[in-house]
C-alpha positions in Angstrom: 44.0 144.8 150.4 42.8 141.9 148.5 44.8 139.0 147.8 44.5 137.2 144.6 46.6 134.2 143.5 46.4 133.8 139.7 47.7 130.9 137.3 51.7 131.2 137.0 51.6 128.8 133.8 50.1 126.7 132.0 46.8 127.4 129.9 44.8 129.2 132.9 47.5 131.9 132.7 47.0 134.2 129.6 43.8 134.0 129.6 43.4 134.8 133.5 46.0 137.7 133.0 43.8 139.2 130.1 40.7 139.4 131.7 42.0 140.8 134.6 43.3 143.8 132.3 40.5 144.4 130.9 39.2 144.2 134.3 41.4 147.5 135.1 43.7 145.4 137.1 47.6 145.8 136.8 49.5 142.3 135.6 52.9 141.7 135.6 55.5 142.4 132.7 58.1 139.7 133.6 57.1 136.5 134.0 59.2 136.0 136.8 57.3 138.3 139.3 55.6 136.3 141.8 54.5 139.0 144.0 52.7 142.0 142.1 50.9 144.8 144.3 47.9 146.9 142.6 47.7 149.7 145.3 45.3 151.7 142.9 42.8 149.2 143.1 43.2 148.1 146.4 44.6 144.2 145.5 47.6 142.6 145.7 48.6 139.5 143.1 50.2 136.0 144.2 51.2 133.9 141.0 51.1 130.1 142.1 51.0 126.7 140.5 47.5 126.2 139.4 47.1 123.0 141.1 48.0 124.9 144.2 45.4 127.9 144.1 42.8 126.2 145.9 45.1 125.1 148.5 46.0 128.5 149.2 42.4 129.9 149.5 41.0 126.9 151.4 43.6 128.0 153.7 42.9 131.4 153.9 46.6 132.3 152.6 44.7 134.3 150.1 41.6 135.7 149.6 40.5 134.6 146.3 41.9 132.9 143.3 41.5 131.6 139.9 41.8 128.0 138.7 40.0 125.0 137.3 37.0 124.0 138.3 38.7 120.2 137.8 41.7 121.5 139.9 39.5 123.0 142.8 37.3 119.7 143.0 41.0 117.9 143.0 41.7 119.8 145.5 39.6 118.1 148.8 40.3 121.8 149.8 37.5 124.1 151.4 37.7 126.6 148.9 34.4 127.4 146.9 33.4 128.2 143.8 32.4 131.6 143.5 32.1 133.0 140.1 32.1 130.9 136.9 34.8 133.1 134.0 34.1 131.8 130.8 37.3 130.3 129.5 39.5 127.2 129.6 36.3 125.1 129.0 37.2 121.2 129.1 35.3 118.1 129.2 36.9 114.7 131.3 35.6 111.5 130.7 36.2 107.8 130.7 37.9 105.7 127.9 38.8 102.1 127.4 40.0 99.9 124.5 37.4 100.4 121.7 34.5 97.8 122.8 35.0 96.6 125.5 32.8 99.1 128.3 29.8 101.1 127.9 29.1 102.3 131.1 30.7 103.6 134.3 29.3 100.6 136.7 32.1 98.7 134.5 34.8 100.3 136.0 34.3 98.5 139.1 37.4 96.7 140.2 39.6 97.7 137.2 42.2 100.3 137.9 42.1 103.5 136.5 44.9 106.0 135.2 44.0 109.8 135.5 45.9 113.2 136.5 43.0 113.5 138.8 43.0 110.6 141.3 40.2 113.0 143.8 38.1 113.9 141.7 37.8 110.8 139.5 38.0 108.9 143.0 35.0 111.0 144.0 32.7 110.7 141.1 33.3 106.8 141.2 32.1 106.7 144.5 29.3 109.1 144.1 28.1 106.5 141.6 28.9 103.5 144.4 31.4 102.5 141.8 34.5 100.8 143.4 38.0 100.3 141.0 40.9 98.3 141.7 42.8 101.4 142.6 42.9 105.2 141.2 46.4 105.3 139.5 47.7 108.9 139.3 50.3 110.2 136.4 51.0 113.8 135.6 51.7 113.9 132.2 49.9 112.0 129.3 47.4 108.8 130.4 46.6 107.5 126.7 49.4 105.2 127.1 48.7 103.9 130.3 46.7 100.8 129.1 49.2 99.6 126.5 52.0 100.1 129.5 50.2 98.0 131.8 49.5 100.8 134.2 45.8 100.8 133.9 42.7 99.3 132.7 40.2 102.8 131.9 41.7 106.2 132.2 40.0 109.1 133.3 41.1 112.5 130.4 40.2 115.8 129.3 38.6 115.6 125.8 38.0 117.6 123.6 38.2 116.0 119.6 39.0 112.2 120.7 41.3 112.0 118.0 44.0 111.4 120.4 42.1 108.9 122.2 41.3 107.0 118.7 45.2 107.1 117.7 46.1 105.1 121.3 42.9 102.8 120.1 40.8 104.0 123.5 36.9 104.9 122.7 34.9 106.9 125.0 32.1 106.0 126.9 29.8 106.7 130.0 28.3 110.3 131.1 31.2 113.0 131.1 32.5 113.0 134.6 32.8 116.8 135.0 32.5 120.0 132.1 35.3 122.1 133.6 36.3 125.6 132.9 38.2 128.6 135.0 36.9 129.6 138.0 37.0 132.6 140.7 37.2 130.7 144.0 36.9 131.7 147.8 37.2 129.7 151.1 34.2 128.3 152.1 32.1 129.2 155.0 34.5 132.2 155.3 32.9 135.9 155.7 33.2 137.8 152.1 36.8 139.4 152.3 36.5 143.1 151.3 37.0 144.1 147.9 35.1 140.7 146.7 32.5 143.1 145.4 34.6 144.7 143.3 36.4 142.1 141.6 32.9 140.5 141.0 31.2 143.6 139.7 34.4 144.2 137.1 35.1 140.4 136.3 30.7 140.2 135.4 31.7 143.6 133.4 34.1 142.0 131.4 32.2 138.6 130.3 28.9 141.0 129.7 31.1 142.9 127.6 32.4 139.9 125.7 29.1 138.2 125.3 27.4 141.7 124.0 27.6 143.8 121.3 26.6 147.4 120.9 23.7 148.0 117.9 22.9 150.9 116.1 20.3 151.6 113.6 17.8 153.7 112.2 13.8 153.2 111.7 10.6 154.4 110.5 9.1 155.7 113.3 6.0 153.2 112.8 8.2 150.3 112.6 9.5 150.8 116.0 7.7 148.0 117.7 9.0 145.6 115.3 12.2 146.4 115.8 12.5 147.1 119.3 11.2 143.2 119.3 14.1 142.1 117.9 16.5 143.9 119.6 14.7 144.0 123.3 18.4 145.1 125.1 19.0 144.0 128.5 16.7 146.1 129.9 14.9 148.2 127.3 16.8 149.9 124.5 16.9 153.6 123.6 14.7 155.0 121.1 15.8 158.6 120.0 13.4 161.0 117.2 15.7 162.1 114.4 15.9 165.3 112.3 13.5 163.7 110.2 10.5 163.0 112.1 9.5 160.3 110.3 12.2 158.0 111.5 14.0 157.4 115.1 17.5 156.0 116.1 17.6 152.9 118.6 20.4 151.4 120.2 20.3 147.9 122.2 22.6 145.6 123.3 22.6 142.5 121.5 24.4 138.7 122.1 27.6 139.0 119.8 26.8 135.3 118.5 23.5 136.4 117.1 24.8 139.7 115.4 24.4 139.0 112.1 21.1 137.3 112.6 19.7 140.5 114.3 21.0 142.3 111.6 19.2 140.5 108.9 16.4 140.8 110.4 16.5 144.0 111.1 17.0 145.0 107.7 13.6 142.9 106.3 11.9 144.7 108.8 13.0 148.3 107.5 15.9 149.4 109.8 19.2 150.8 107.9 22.6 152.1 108.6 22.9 149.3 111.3 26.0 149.6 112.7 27.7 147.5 115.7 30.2 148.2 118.0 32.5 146.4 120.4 32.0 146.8 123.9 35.0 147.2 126.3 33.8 147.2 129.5 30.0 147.5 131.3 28.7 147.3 134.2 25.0 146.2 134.4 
């Protein structure tokens, strides 16, 4: 049976749980189960701090999990990333007092504040940049400067406007675009049932990316059409009653629905109708 540790809290958690339903996967009612067996398809779910996930599959405890790519590289742990999900997107990067540093070679020998002391430590050395000292704090860091705790911190950003209220100001590369993660344990042999979470998990971000089109064409237009909507593979062309025009369906991206349809439309395709798509293996 394949063990799988998912978020307990915290922001990871919802989203994790829905995708894993839509994956076909049980998930627990009350929040209070930590332990929640899925003998239909052959997995078994752990719920864990999200900081700790990576722990637990670097070890081996479990088999798999789902976490941050941030927490994972926090981690030192030998766990791996192994397929990216598609949610919980983040961006971490350097601020200071508004003008004072432009670039990440400034940090040397100034202390910085972050909630993640590895992997800030890591990219700062990757860059052969060396601070006074890493400081970590778990909660909030924009008001580590004004407390005398720090001289940069290291955040999540997402506006700046919160950064811009404490008078901080951005600067340097982003350290690290984060977002939630299926991870394994390194140079570990695939556990069994990997396959299976893979194929369903790439089922449902195809299925949320994609949307299902329908329309009907003069047969001579076709071509022009079919160009538009190409599918995945190719789409299906299908005669109608009247001969003169055929019925094609294709998958198309869901952000460029209402492009396709437009153009679509100037080419001479009508009763264009799209439909969600649930779940999909491809």
């Amino acid at each position: 049976m394949l063990r799988i540790a998912v978020p307990n809290k915290g922001s990871l958690s919802e989203p994790a749980a829905e995708m894993l339903r839509e994956a076909g996967y049980r998930q627990r009612r009350d929040a209070r189960e930590l332990v929640l067996p899925d003998p239909d398809n052959g997995v078994e779910f752990f719920f864990l701090r999200p900081r700790d996930i990576a722990v637990y599959v670097g070890e081996g405890t479990v088999d798999v999990g789902v976490t941050g790519r941030d927490l994972l590289l926090d981690s030192a742990s030998t766990a791996t990333e192994h397929l990216q999900l598609g949610f919980a997107r983040s961006t971490f990067r350097f601020a200071a007092p508004a003008g004072q540093l432009t670039d990440v070679h400034q940090v040397a020998g100034r202390r910085v504040a972050t909630s993640y002391p590895v992997l800030v430590a890591d990219h700062l050395r990757s860059r052969g940049v060396e601070p006074a000292g890493v400081v970590r704090l778990d909660g909030a860091v924009e008001t580590a400067i004004r407390l005398g705790v720090a001289d940069v911190i290291a955040d999540v950003v997402e506006t700046g406007t919160t950064l811009r209220a404490a008078g901080l100001e951005i600067f340097g590369d982003p350290i690290l675009r984060s977002e939630a993660v299926l991870v394994r344990r390194g140079g570990a042999e695939e556990p069994a049932g990997l396959d299976v979470l893979t194929r369903r998990l790439q089922g449902v971000l195809t299925a949320r990316q994609y949307v299902l089109m329908d329309y009907d064409v003069p047969t001579h237009l076709v071509d022009q059409a079919v160009a538009i909507t190409p599918g995945l593979e190719s789409p299906t062309v299908s005669p109608l009653h009247n001969r003169d025009w055929s019925a094609v369906r294709a998958m198309v991206r869901r952000d460029e629905t209402n492009r396709v349809m437009d153009d679509l439309y100037d080419v001479g395709a009508r009763a264009i109708l799209v439909t969600s798509i649930h779940a999909c293996r491809i």
